[in-house]
C-alpha positions as CSV (number, residue, x, y, z in Angstrom):
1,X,25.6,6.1,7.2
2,X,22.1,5.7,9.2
3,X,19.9,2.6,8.8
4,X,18.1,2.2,5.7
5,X,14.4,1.5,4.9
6,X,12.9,-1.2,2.3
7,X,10.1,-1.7,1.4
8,X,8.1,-3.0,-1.9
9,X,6.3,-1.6,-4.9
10,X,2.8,-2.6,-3.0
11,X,3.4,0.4,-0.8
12,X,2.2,2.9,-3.5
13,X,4.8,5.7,-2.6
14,X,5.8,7.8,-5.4
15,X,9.0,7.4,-7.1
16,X,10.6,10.5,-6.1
17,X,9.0,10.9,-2.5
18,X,10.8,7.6,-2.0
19,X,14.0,8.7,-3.9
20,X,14.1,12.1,-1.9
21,X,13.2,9.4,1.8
22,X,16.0,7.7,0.7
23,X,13.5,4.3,0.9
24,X,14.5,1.4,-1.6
25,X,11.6,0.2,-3.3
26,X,12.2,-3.5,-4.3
27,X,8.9,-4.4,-6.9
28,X,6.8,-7.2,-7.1
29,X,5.7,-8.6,-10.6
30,X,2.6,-8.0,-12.9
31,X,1.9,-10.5,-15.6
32,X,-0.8,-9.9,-17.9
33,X,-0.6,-13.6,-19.9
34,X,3.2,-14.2,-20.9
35,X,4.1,-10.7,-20.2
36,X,5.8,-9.9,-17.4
37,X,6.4,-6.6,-16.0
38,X,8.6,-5.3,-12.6
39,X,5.8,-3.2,-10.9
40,X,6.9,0.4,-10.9
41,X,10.2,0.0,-13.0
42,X,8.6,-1.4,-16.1
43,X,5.2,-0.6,-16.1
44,X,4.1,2.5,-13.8
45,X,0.4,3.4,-12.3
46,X,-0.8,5.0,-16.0
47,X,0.9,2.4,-18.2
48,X,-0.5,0.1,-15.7
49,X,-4.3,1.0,-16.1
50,X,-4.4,1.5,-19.5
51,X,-3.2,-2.0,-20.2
52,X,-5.8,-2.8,-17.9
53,X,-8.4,-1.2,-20.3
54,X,-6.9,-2.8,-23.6
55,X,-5.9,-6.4,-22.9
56,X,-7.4,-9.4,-23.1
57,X,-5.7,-11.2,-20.5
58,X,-6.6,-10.2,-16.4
59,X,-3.3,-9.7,-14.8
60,X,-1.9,-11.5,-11.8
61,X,0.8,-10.7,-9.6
62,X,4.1,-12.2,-8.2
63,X,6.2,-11.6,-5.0
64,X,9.6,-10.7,-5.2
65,X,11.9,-13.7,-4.7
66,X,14.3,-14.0,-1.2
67,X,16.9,-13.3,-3.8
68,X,15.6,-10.5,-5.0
69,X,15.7,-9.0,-1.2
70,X,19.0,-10.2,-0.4
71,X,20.5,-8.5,-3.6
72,X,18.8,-5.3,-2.1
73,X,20.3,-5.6,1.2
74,X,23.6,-6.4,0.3
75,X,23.8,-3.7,-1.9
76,X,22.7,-1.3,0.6
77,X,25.6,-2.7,2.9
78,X,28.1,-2.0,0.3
79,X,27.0,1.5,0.4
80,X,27.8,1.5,4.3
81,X,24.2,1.1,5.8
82,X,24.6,-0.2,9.6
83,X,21.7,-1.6,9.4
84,X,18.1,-2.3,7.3
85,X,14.3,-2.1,8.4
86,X,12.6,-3.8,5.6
87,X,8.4,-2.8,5.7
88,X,6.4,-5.2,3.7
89,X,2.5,-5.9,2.7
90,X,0.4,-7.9,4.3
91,X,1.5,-11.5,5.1
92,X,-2.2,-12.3,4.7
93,X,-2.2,-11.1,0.9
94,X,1.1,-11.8,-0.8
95,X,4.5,-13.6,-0.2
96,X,6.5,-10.3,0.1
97,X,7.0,-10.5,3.6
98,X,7.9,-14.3,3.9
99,X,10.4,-13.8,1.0
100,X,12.0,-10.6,2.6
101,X,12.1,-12.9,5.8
102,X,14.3,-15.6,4.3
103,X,16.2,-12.7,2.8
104,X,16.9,-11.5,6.1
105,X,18.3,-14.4,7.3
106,X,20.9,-14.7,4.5
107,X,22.1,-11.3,5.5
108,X,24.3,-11.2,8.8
109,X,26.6,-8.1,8.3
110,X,24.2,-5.9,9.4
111,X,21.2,-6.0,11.6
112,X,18.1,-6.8,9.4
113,X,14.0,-5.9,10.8
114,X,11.7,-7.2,8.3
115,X,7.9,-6.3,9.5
116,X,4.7,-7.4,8.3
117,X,2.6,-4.0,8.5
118,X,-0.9,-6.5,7.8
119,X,-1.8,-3.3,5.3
120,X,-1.5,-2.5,1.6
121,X,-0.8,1.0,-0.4
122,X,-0.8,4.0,1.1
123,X,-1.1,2.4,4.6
124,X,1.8,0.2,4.3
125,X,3.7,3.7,2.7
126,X,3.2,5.6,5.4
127,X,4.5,3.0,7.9
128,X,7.6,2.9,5.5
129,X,7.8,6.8,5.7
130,X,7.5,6.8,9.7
131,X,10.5,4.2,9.5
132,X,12.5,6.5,6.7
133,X,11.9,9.5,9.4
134,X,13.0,7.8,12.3
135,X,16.5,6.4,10.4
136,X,17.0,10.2,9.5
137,X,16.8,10.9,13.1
138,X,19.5,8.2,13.7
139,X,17.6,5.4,15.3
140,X,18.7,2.3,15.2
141,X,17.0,-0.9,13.0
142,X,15.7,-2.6,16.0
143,X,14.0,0.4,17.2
144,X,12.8,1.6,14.5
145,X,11.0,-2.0,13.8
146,X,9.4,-1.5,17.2
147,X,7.7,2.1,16.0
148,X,6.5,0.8,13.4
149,X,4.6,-2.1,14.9
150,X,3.5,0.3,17.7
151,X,2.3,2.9,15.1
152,X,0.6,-0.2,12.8
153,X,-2.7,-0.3,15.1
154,X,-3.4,3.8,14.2
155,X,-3.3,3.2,10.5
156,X,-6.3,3.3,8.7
157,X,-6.9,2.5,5.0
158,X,-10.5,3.1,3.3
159,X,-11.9,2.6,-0.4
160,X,-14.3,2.2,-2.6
161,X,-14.3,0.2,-5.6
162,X,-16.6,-0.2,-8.5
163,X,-17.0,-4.2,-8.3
164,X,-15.5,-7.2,-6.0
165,X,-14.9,-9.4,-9.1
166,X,-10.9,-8.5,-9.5
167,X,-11.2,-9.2,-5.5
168,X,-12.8,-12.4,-5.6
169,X,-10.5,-13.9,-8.8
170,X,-7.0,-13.0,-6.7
171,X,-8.6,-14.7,-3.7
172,X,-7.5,-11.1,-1.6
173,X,-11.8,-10.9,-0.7
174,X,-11.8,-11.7,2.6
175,X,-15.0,-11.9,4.5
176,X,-16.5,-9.7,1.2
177,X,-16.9,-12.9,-0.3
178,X,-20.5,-12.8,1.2
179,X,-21.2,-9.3,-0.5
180,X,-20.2,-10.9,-3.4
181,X,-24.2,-12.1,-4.8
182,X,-25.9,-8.8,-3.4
183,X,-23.3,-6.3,-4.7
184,X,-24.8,-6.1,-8.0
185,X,-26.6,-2.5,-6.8
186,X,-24.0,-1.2,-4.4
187,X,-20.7,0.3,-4.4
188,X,-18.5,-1.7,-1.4
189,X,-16.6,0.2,0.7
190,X,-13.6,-1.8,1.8
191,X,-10.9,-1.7,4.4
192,X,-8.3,-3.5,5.7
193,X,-8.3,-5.5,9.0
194,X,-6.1,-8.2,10.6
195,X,-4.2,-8.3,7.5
196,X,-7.3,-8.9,5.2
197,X,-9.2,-7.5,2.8
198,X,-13.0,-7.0,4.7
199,X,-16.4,-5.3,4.2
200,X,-16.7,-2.6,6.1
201,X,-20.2,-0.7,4.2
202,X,-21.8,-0.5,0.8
203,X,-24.3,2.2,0.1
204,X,-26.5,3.1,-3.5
205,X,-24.1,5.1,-5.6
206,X,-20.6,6.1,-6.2
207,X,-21.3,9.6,-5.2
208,X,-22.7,8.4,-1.6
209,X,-19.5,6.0,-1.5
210,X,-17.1,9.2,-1.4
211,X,-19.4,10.8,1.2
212,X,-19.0,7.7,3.2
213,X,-15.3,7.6,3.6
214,X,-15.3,10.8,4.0
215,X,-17.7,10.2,7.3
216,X,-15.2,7.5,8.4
217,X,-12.4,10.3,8.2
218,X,-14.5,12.9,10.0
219,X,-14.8,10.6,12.8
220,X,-11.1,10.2,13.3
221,X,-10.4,14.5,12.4
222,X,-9.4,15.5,15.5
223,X,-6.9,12.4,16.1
224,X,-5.3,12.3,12.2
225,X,-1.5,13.4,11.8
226,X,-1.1,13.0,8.2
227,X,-3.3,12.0,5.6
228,X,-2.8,10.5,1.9
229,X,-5.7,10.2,-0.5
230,X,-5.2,7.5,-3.3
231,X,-6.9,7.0,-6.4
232,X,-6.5,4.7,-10.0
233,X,-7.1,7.8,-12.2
234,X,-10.6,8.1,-11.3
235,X,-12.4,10.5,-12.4
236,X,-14.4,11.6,-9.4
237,X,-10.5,12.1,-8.1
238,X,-11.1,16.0,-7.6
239,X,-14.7,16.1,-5.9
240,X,-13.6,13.4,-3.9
241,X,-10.3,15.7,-2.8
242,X,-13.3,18.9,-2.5
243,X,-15.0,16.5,-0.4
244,X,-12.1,15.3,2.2
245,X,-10.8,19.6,2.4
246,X,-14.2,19.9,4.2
247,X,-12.0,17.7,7.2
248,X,-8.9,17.5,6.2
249,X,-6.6,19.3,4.0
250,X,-4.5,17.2,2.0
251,X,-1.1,18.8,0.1
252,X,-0.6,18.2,-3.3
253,X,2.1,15.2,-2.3
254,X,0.0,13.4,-0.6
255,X,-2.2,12.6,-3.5
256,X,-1.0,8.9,-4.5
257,X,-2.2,6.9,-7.0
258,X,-3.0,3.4,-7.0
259,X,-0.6,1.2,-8.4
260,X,-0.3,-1.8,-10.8
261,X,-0.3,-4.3,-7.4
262,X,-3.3,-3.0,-5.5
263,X,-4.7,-1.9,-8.9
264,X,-4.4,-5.9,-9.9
265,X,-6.5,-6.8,-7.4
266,X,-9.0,-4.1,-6.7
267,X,-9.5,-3.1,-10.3
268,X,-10.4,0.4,-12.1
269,X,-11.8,3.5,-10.3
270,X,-10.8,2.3,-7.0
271,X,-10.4,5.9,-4.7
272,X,-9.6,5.8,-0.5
273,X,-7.4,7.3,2.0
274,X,-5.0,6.2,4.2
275,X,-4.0,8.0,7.7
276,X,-2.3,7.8,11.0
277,X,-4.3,8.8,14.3
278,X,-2.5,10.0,17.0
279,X,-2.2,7.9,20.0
280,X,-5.7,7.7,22.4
């Protein structure tokens, strides 16, 4: 048995891509009001968004406890892993790492790498992917730990979103705080640096908010290996797809859609990309 990958439900990565990856998923919480729901077990990406659209209580979220982690590894163990890379969201934005990190200390049969990949969705899947890859080729935990923080700098993650306000009432905002009061006749576009949620443009219109990321990609086209476009069921999903083909073509299966974590936090018709770039 190789090493095995964790990671949580913040990573975005479809169920069956992370089935067929052999990746164990462990998910964080949504609550909207009293209700409680395990993030991709319970309630999936659709369910997610239309609950979104009917209730009357704004959901929060919840990182997985140490125990939920250390049930995951020791299970893993029993089923003869020789060791675990665990691949987390941002430190900056949830307790995810921190409780995997406790976890991980619990844990002495096998050799345990938990990472903080300072990125969310997509971005943080496809850092879990490289690590699923590299266990497949028989790499060993600590190695494969050190990949992943090598290959962490190259990831880029872009968005747009329709409003900051599900930003600014988690706290994940960032330096867009300061959008926040001149946003009212702009679309944001978003990314993730150091860990946080930042500002990186805002233009007129939703259309000219695709065409933007879609300049951001073109900049990197000659240095992308593999590229995943995300959406929350937006409905501007397929121009924005007709839009990145002029760059980049993107395979059915990397088309990911937002989940109820990100979704929580950035709210409806959010739409980006994630990437790797090759090495300068």
């Amino acid at each position: 048995m190789t090493v095995r990958v964790v990671t949580d439900s913040a990573a975005d990565i479809p169920a069956d891509l992370a089935r067929t990856k052999n990746i164990t998923v462990v998910p964080l919480t949504v609550r909207f009001g009293s209700e409680s729901y395990l993030s991709g077990v319970e309630l999936g990406a659709d369910e997610f968004w239309e609950k979104l659209r009917t209730s009357t209580e704004p959901p929060a979220t919840a990182a997985p406890s140490a125990g939920d982690f250390q049930q995951a590894y020791e299970r893993l163990i029993s089923e003869g892993a020789t060791g675990i890379v665990s691949i987390h969201l941002s430190s900056k934005l949830s307790a995810t790492y921190q409780s995997a990190a406790v976890a991980a200390k619990e844990v002495t049969a096998v050799p345990i790498e938990v990472v903080d990949t300072l990125e969310a969705s997509a971005a943080e899947g496809l850092l879990a992917l490289h690590a699923a890859e590299r266990a497949a080729e028989g790499a060993g935990a600590a190695e494969i730990a050190a990949d992943v923080e090598a290959l962490r700098p190259r990831i880029k993650l872009f968005g747009t979103i329709d409003t900051l306000e599900y930003l600014r009432r988690g706290g994940r905002i960032g330096g867009a705080q300061a959008l926040l009061g001149t946003m009212l006749k702009f679309k944001p576009i978003i990314g993730v640096e150091d860990g946080i949620v930042e500002p990186i443009g805002r233009v007129r219109t939703r259309a000219k908010a695709l065409e933007h990321i879609v300049e951001l990609v073109k900049a990197d086209e000659s240095r992308i290996g593999r590229l995943v476009a995300i959406s929350a069921n937006a409905v501007d999903t397929d121009r924005f797809l007709e839009l990145l083909e002029g760059v980049v073509h993107v395979e059915p299966g990397d088309v990911w859609a937002f989940g109820p974590i990100v979704g929580t936090h950035a709210g409806p018709g959010v739409i980006g990309v994630a990437y790797v770039c090759s090495g300068d």
